[in-house]
N, C-alpha and C positions, 0 to 999 in steps of 0.2 A: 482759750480766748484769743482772738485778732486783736493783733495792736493796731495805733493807727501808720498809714501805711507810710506816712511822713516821718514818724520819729524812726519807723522799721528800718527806714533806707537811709535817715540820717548814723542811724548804726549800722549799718555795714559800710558805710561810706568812711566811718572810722576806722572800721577794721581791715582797710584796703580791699573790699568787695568793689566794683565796676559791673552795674547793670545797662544794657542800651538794647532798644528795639530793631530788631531787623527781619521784613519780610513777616511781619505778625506776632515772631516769635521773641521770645524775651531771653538774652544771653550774658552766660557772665563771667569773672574771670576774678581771682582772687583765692587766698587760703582757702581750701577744703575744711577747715575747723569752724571757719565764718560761716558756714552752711549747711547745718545740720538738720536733718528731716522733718522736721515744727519748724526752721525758719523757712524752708523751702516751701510745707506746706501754709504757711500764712502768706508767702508770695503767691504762692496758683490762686488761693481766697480772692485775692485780690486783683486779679491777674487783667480786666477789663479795664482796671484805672490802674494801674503799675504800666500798662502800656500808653495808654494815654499821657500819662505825665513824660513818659522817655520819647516818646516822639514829637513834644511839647518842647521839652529839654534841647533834643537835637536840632531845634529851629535857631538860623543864626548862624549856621556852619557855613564859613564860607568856603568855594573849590575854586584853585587858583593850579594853573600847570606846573606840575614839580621841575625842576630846573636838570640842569646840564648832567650834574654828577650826582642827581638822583638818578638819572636814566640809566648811566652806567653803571650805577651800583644795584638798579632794577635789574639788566641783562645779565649781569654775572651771578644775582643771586638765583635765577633761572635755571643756572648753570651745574650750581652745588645742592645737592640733595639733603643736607644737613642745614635745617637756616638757622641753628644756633650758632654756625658760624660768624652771621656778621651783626650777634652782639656781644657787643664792648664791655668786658667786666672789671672792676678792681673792687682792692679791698685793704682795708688796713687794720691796725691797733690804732684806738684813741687813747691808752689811757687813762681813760675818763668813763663815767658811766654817763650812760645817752638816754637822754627823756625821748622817749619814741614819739610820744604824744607833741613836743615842741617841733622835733625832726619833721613830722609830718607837715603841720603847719607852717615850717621853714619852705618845704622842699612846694609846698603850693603856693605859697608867694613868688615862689622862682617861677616855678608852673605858668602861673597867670601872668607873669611880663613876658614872656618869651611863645612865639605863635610857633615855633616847629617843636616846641616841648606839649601844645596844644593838639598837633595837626597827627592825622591819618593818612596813608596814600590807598589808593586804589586804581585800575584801571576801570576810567573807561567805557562808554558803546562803541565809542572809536578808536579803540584800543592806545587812545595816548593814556599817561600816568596822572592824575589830579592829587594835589597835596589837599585835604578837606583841614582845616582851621578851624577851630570846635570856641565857642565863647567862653568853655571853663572845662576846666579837667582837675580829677584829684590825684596823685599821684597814690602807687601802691605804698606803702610803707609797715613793715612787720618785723617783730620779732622773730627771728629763726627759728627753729625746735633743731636739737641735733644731741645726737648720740655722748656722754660724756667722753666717750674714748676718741670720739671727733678732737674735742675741744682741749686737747690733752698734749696735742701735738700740732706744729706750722700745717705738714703734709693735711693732716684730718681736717683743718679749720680751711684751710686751701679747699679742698675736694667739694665740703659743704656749702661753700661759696659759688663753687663752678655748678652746684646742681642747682643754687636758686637761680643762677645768673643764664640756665640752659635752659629753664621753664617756655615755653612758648609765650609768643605774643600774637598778640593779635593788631596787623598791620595799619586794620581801618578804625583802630581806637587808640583817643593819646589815654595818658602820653604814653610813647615808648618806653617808659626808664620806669626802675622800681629800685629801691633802697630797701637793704636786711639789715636787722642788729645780731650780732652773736651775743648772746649774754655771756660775758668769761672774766676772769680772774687770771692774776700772777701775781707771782709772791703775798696774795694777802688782799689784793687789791684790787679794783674795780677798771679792766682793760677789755672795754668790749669792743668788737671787731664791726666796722663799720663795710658794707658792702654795697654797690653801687654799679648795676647792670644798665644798658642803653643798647638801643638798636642803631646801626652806625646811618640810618638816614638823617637823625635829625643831631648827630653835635661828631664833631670830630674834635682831635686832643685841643684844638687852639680854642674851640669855644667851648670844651672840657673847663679848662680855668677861668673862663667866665662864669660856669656855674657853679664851679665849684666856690669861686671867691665870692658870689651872691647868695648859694645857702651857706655860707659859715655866719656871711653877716647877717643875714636874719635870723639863723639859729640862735648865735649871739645875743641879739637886740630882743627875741621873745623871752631868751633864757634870764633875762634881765627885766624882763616888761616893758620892753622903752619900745618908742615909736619905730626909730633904725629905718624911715624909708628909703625906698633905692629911686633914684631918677626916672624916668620913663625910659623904656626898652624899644629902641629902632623897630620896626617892625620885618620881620622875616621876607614876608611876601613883598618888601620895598626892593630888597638887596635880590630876587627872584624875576622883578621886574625887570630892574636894571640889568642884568644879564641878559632878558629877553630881548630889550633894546640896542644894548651890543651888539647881540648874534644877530637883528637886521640890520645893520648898519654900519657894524666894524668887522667883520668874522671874517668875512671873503678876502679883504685886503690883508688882513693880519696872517689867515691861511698861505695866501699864493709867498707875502715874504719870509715866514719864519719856513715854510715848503724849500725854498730859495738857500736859505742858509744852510738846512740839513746835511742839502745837496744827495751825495751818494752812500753816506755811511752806513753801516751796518742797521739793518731794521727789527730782527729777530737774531738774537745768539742762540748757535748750535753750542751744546755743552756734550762732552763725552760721555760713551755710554759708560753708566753706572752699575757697574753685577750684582750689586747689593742695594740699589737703592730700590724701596717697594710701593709699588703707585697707590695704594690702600693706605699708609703710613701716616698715620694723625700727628706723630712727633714731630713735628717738622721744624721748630725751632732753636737755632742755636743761637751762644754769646758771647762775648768775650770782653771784658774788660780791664784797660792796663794799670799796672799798680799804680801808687802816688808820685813814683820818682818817674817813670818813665811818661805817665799823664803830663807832668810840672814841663819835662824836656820839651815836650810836642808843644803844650802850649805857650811858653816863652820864646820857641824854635820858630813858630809861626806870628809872634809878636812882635820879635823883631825883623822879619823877613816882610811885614805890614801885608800878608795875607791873609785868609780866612782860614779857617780851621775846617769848616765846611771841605772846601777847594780842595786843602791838600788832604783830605779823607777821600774827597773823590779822586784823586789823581794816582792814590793808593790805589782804589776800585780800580781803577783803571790797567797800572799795573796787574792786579791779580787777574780781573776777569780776558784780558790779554793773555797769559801765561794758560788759564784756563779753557780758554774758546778758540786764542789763534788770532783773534779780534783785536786791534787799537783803538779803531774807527768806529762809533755805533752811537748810536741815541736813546738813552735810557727816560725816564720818564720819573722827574722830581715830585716827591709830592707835597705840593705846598700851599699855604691858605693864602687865597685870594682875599685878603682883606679891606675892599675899599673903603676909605675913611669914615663917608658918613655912615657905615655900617658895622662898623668897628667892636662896638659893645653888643652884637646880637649874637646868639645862640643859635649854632644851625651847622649843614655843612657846607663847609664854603671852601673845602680844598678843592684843588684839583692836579691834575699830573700833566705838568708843565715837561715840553720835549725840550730835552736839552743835549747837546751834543759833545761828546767826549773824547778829545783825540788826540794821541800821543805822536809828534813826529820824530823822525830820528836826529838824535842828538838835543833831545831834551833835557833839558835838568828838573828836579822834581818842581821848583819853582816856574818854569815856565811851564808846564802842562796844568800847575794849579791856578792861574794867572789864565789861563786861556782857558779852563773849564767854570772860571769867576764869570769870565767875559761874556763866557757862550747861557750861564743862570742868568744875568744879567739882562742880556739881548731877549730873553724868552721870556723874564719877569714884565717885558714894557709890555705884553698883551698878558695880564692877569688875569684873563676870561676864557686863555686858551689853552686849551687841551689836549695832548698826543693823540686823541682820542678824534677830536676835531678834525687833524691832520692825517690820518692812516688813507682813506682813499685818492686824497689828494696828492701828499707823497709815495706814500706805498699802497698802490693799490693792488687786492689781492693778497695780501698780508697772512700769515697767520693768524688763524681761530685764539690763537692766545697772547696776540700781539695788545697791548706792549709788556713786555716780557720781563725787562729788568725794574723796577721802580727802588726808589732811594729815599724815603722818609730822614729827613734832620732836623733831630728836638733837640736844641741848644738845653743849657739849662732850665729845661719844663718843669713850672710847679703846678704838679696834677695832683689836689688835696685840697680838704677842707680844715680850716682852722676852725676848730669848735670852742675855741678860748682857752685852751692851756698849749697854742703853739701848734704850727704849721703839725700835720698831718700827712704823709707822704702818701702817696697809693701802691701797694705795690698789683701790679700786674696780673691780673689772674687767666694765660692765653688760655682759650677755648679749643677744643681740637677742631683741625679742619683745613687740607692740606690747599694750595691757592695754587691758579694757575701759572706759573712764572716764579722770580724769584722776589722776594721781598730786600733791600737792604736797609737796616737803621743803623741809624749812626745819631749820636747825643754823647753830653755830658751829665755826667750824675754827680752833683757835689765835686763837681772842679776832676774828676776824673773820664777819661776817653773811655768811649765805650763803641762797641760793632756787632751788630747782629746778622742772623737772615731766616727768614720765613722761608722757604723751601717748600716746589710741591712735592711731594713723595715720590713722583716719578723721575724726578732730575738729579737726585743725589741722596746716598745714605745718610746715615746720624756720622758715620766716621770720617766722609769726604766732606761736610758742611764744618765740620771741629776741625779738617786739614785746614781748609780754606780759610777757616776764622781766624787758627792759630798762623800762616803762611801774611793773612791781612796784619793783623798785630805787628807782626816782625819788617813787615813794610810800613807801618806808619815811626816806631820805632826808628829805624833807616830813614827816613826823611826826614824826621824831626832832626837827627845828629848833623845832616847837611844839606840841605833844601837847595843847595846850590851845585849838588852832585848829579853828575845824569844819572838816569832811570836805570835800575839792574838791568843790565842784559839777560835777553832771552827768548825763546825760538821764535821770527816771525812768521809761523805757520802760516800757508795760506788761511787757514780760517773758512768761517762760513761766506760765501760771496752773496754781498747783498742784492735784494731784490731786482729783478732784471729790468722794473719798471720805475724803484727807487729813485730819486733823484728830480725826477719831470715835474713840472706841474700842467696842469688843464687848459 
């Protein structure tokens, strides 16, 4: 017997099923358990008004042009034959056992305020990029199934995490993100593993905390009954706008001056060749972070010296990647949220990779190089809309295919976690393999401790020269915190890579 074909799709709609019409055909995306051969064949039954209604459904979408650092994160995914590389996974212990049923309806409330947690991209008959804005979206949300010897061990509950969070999406359907529960136990007790996969077009970590701090509270407030509304949500396509009206209006002048400051520095570092490093090599992450005595030195070192702590991490970078390329002089590329006020509480990606310029002279102390690479974030932060990205033909035209090459991510103390009501929730990190072109740097504090990383593509250095570099970085932040007012170690100023022959000029 055929059910009716409304309550049919409001159950799979529960069960994280996603059906939409395209080109006649009806397609869909969710557990394989949710679709077993009787629900499949009560879909085809019906299959002349099951289309009707999805194409019914999809009225109302609006396409609006995807913005600055959706483009570029369109051309590089081009790039990588793997696109589970650029979604973003974590996961945690709660603690707690999780109403999947509430999770769900938490995580659709978030859903429905927020238009890039809504939105699709696509290319195109004109081949630009369109962000499609859909009037309602449900997110996936399920229960994992997994192995008991998974869930037995950190490693196993990791693994199973990385396999839902590697599952494909599909580009032109929101939302991007999907939430898993692990059902599990410790000691006795109810700690199930919460997991939370996104595609990086539509949230990067700073409007990470936006959602995450929006489905705690509504998890919260359903898990409770209570009303718990959240204010009205900026709208994405506002802060999408606004950038369009930038780039006619501010972009050229901001171009030729932040062009002007660059000047001649380095544009692409040459790194030496590596005998062991393997350009196939998915590991590509390293870490290092300093104990509690040596964290406390750096940051009291740099409290009273009234600079950032940011600065003198990069003035370290500085040091090393000198030591390591020959370079003092060069422009790496910050990566940071543009957040203009009235846009403040939206969901989306709003970073971008601010050029900043980094330059040791002789007879520096580590204070004055931290102080003047303050100066030069600073200088690049007053165009919030601009781009290294913006800049490459401008300044360096002809540039390297993988320019820009060094990027610097700083997550101060980030609280990336949902509070489900028994207390902040941390995420920890679940990297996906997939090696990037250039180098990655992070640099954060974790609970009042200094931390340094680097993403690495497999072609520029092994696992053993990225753990030198980590451990050589450490031992120079270390050294600076003891005397910020010491010059810079000496050591050899190789010629280095000589920058771009056309560097420097503007149009």
């Amino acid at each position: 017997m055929t059910r009716d074909l409304g309550s049919l799709l409001a159950e799979l709609e529960s069960a994280g099923v996603r059906l939409w019409a395209r080109d006649g055909a009806v397609h869909y995306d969710g557990p394989s358990t949710a679709l077993p051969t009787g629900v499949l064949d009560e879909l085809r039954a019906q299959r002349p008004e099951l289309l009707r209604r999805l194409t019914v459904s999809a009225l109302g979408v609006t396409v609006v042009p995807a913005g600055a650092e959706h483009l570029r994160m369109w051309r590089s995914m081009r790039t990588v034959s793997r696109p589970e590389v650029w979604i973003n996974s974590f996961s945690a212990h709660t603690g707690a056992r999780i109403d999947v049923d509430v999770l769900r309806a938490a995580m659709d409330d978030v859903v429905a305020r927020h238009e890039s947690l809504r939105a699709g991209f696509a290319e195109g008959e004109d081949g630009g990029l369109g962000m499609s804005v859909h009037p309602s979206a449900s997110a996936r949300v399920e229960i994992l199934d997994a192995d008991p010897a998974e869930l037995s061990n950190a490693r196993g509950i990791q693994a199973r995490c990385l396999r839902f969070a590697g599952e494909p999406l599909d580009l032109t359907r929101p939302p991007l993100l999907r939430l898993g529960v692990l059902r599990h136990e410790r000691d006795g007790r109810a700690d199930d593993v919460l997991a939370l996969a996104f595609h990086h077009l539509i949230a990067d970590g700073v409007t990470l905390e936006i959602l995450g701090d929006e489905l705690g509270a509504r998890y919260r407030a359903r898990l409770k009954g209570e009303p718990g509304e959240l204010p009205p949500a900026q709208p994405y396509s506002g802060f999408l706008e606004q950038e369009r009206r930038w780039i006619e209006t501010e972009l050229d002048e901001a171009v030729e001056s932040r062009a002007a400051r660059l000047g001649t520095a380095c544009a692409v570092l040459t790194f030496p060749e590596d005998p062991d490093a393997d350009p196939e090599s998915t590991d590509n992450v390293s870490f290092l972070t300093l104990d509690d005595a040596d964290s406390a030195l750096f940051t009291e070192a740099v409290r009273r010296a009234r600079l950032s702590e940011f600065a003198v991490m990069l003035a370290a970078l500085n040091v090393l990647m000198t030591e390591v390329t020959g370079a003092s002089d060069y422009v790496l590329a910050v990566s940071a949220a543009c957040r203009v006020p009235e846009f403040a509480e939206t969901v989306g990606l709003v970073r971008r990779h601010v050029p900043v310029r980094l330059r040791a002279l002789a007879g520096d102390s580590w204070a004055d190089l931290a102080r003047r690479a303050l100066d030069d974030l600073g200088e690049a932060m007053a165009y919030p809309l601009l781009s290294l990205e913006a800049l490459r033909e401008r300044w360096a035209p002809g540039g390297a295919a993988d320019f820009p090459q060094l990027v610097v991510t700083h997550l101060p103390e980030m609280r990336l976690g949902v509070d489900l009501g028994d207390g902040l929730v941390l995420w920890e990190e679940c990297p996906l393999p997939g090696a990037r072109a250039g180098i990655g740097m992070i640099m954060r504090k974790d609970a009042g401790r200094v931390s340094g990383g680097f993403e690495i593509a497999g072609a520029l250095a092994s696992a053993r020269t990225r753990q030198r570099w980590l451990d050589r970085y450490g031992a120079l932040l270390v050294e600076a915190a003891r005397d910020l007012d010491a010059p810079l170690p000496p050591h050899p100023r190789a010629a280095g890579p000589a920058p771009l022959s056309t560097a420097g000029g503007t149009r």
